[in-house]
N, C-alpha and C positions, 0 to 999 in steps of 0.2 A: 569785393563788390558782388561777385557771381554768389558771394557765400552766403548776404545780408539780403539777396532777392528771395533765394531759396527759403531762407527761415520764415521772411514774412509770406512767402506764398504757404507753405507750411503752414503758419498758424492762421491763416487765412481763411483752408481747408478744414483743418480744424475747429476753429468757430461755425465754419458753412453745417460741417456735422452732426456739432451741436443742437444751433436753432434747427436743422431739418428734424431730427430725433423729439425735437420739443415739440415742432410740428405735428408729426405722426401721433404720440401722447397724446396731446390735444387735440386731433379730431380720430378718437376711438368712436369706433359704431357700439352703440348699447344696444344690447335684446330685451325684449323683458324679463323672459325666462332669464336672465343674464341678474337683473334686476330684484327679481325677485330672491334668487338665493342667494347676493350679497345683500338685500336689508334684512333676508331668512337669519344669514353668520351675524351679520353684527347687530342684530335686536339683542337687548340686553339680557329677555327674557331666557335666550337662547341658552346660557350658563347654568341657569338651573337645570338642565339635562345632566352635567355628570354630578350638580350635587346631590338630584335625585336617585342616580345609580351609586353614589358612592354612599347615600344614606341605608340604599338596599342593602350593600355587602355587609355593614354595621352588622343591619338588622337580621339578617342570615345568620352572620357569624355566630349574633348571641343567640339565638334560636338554638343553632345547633350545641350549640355550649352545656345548653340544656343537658343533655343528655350523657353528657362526662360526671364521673364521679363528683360527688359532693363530698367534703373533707373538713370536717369540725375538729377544735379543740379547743375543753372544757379546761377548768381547774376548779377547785370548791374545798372551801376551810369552813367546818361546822362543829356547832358546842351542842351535841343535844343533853338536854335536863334529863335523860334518861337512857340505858343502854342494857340489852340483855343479857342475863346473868342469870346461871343455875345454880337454887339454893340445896337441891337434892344432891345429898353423896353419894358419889359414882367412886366403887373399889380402882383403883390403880386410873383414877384417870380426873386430874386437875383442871377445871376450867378456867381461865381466868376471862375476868369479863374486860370486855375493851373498854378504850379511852373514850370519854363525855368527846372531845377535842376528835375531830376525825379528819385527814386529806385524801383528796382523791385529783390526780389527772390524770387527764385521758382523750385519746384522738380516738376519730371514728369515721373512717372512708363508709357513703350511702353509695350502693351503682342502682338506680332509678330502671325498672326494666320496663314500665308500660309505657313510660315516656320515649321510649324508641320509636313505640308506635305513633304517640299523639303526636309528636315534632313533627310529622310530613303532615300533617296537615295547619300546621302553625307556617310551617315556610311556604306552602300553596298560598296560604291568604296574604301575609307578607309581600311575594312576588304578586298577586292580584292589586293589592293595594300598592306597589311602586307600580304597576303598569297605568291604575288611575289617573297617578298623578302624571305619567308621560304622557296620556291622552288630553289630558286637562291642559299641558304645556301645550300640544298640537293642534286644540281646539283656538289658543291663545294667538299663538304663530299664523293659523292660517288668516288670520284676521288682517294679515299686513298687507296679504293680494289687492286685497278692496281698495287700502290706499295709495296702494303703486301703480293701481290701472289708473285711478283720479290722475296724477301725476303724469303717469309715463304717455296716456291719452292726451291728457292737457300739455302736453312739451310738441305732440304729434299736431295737434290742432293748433297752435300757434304757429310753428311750422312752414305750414300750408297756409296762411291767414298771411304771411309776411312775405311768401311768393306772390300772392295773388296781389298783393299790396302794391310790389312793385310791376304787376302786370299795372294796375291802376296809374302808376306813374309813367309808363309805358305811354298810355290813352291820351293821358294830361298833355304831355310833352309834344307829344305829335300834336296832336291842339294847338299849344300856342305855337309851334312850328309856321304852323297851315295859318293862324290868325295873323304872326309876325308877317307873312307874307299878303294878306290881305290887305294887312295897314300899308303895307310899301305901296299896293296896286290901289290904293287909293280906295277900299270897298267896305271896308271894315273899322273899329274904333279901337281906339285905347284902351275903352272898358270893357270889351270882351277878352281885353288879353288880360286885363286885371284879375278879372270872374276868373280866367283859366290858371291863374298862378296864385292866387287866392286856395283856389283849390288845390292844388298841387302841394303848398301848406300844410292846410288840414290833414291831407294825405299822409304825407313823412309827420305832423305830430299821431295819428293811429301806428304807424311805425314804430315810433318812440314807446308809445303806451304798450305795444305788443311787445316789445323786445323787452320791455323791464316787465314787465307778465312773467314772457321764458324764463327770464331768468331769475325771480323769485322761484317761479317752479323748480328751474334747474337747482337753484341753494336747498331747495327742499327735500330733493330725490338724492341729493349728493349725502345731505343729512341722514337719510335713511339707508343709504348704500354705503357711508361712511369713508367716502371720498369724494374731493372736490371735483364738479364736474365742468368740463370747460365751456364758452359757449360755443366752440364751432364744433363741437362733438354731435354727434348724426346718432338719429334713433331709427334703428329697422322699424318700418311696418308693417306686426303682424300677420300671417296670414288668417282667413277665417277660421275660428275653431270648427270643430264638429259637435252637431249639434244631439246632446245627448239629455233625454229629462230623467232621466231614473238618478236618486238623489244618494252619493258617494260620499257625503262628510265625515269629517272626523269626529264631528258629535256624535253619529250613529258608532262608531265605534267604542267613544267613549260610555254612552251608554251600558251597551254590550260585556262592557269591562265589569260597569260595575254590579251586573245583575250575575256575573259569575263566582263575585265574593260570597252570594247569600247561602248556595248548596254548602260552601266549604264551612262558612259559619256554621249551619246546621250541624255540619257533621264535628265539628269542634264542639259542639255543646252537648252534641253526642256522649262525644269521648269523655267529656266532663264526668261521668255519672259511670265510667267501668271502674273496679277495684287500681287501686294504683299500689302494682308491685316492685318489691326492691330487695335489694343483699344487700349484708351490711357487714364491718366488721369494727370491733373498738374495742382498743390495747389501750394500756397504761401503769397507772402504779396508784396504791392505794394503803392508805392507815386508820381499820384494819383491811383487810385483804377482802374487798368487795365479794370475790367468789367464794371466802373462807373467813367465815365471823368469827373463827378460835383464831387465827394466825393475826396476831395485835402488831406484828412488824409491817415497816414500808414494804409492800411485795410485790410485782410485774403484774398481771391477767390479763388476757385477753375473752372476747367471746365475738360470738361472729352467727349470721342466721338468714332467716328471711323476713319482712316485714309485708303487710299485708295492711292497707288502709281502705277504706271503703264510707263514703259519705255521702248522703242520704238526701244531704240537704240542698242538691241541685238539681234534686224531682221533683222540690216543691215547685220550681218555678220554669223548669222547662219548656211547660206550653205555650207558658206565655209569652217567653222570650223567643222562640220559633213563629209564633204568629206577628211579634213585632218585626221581624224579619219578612216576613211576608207582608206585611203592609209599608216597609219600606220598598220591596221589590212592586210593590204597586205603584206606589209613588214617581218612581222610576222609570216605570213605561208609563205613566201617564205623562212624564214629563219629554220621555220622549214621542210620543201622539204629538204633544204640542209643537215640539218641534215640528217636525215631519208637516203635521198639517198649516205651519206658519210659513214652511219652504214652501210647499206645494203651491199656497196661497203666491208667495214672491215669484214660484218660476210662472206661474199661469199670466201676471201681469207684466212681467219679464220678457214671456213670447208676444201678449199681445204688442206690446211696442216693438218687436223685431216684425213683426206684419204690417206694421204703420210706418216704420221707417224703410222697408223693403219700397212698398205704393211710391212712399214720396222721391226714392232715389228712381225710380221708374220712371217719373214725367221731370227730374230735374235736365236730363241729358236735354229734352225738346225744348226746354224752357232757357238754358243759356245759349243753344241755337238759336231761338228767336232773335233773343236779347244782343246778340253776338253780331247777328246781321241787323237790325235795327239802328245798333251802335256804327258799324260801318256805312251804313248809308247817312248817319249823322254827318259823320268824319267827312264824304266826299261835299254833304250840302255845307258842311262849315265854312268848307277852302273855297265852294263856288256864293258864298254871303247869301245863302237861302235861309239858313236857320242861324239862331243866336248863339252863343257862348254860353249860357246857361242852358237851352235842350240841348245841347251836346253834350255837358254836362249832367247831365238827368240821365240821358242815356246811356253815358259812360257808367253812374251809379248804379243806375238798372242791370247792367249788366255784371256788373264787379258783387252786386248782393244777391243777382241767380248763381253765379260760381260760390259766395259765398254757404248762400244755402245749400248747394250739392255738395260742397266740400262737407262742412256742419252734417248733414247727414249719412255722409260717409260715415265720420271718426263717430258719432253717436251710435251706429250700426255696429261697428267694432264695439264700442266701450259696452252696450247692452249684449254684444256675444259672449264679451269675455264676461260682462257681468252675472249673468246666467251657467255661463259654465263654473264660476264662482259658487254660484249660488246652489247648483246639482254636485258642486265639488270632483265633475271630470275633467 
């Protein structure tokens, strides 16, 4: 008996465990910064980072491959109609003229020597152009901020709209409290306690309508962080950023990236235009004897040297392909001007709303003061049958949409700080 109490107290504890642990899970605090670099990991876009690094090492490799020996082998069976042969006699010395039918193979390692030099600037441009395309993923990426302040502000502002809600329910209830008690004292009617529970209604269905709000939101931030988010989970609220206008984005850098391709280009088309030198060697076997036109047997040779090529024909067009290079690098900053001056444009209209919404959280604090004591002197004429069920009601609204307004102006004060620090990218 002592044994079957222990076991079920045991699993008892055990289950307690459990749901506490489940507990804890589900109400995790989110940050944003929290936020933001779990929808950063699991944006899809995020995976083309190593296939863009792993496209660089390709493209390196073969770059540098470049410049390793080059290694041909020939073979070649020919009939020529004709073949040289001396009709003058020479004392003690027989020529015979070779075969019409002639074979030749033969390998021939090339070692490329200017190319030692041109391949560092073939891998500059290479690494220029993978870093493009990392700035171009970073310009992509940062694009997610914008929609996880929507989000993570809109879970914040719900929030606080569903506390105050039940402050609202709070008002109501004392209301009919204070009317039930009228009706018993004989001073009051049925219909003001209707009007006060009528509203009361309304009340919890804006509840209802708020909490299935969060919680679209919440399916939606959970979608972008790629885990399910509970709803009794708690979101810190930010502190204020600092306010910084000088403009940090990662387009300016992308820019930057790519006005540094065009000198290296340059100097590659440069290099185009020097002699391209090389060594060479190339052994085989041959019928007749490639080095030796009398020797008509299959016989080894080798020959081995320097080559020297030099071509002319990418002086025809050098200027013009350097000046297309520079009007791409125009293009370039012009297109970054446009940037810069469309930010500029956003942050200027970006602070004038932190200046309008600064004024109006300034006179909210005196405004739900009013409203606050306004509302309580409601409250005591209710319970003494001076005023109706509906001004006390009026006044309870009144006061429940000045907190709504200070709150509303709060989370908009935040969502335009962080929106501007977004938009300066500090």
């Amino acid at each position: 008996m002592n044994i079957f109490i222990k076991g079920n107290f045991t699993h008892t504890i055990f289950i307690w465990m459990l749901l506490s642990s489940s507990a804890i899970q589900a109400q995790h605090t989110y940050t944003l910064d929290e936020c933001y670099t779990l929808a950063k990991n699991n944006f899809p876009l995020i995976k083309q980072k190593e296939l863009i690094a792993k496209s660089n090492e390709y493209n390196i490799s073969n770059i540098e491959k470049g410049i390793l020996p080059q290694v041909n082998f020939s073979g070649q069976n020919t009939y020529q109609s004709a073949v040289t042969s001396i009709s003058i006699p020479i004392p003690g010395f027989n020529f015979q003229a070779p075969p019409k039918d002639q074979y030749k193979v033969y390998g021939e390692v090339d070692q490329p020597l200017t190319d030692l030099y041109t391949v560092k600037q073939q891998k500059k441009l290479q690494e220029a152009n993978s870093k493009i395309q990392q700035q171009s993923l970073e310009v992509e990426l940062y694009k997610l901020k914008d929609r996880i302040n929507q989000l993570y502000f809109g879970i914040l502002l719900i929030g606080e709209q569903l506390k105050l809600n039940n402050l609202v329910d709070d008002d109501l209830n004392s209301g009919i409290d204070k009317v039930n008690a009228s009706i018993k004292n004989g001073i009051d009617f049925k219909s003001s306690l209707d009007k006060l529970k009528a509203e009361l209604i309304d009340n919890k269905q804006r509840a209802i309508e708020l909490q299935a709000q969060r919680k679209e939101y919440l399916d939606m931030l959970g979608y972008f962080v790629n885990k399910p988010i509970d709803e009794n989970s708690t979101f810190e609220k930010p502190a204020s950023p600092n306010t910084n206008l000088s403009i940090n984005r990662p387009e300016l850098t992308y820019y930057e990236t790519i006005n540094q391709t065009y000198s290296i280009q340059k100097k590659i088309i440069q290099n185009s235009n020097i002699p391209r030198l090389s060594v060479f060697l190339q052994g085989g076997v041959g019928q007749p004897n490639p080095m030796n036109m009398i020797s008509n047997s299959f016989s080894p040779y080798y020959i081995g040297g320097i080559k020297l090529d030099w071509s002319f024909s990418n002086l025809y067009n050098q200027k013009n392909k350097k000046s297309l290079l520079d009007i791409d690098k125009s293009t370039n900053d012009l297109q970054k001007d446009i940037f810069v001056f469309n930010t500029n444009l956003e942050i200027k209209q970006q602070n004038n709303e932190l200046t309008k919404l600064n004024k109006l959280i300034s006179t909210d604090d005196e405004l739900v003061s009013i409203r606050s004591s306004v509302k309580n002197t409601s409250k005591a004429q209710l319970e003494n049958g001076v005023i109706s069920a509906n001004d006390y009601v009026k006044d309870v609204n009144a006061e429940d949409q000045s907190r709504q307004n200070k709150l509303l102006h709060e989370v908009q004060l935040l969502i335009a700080q962080y929106s501007l620090q977004n938009t300066t990218g500090n």
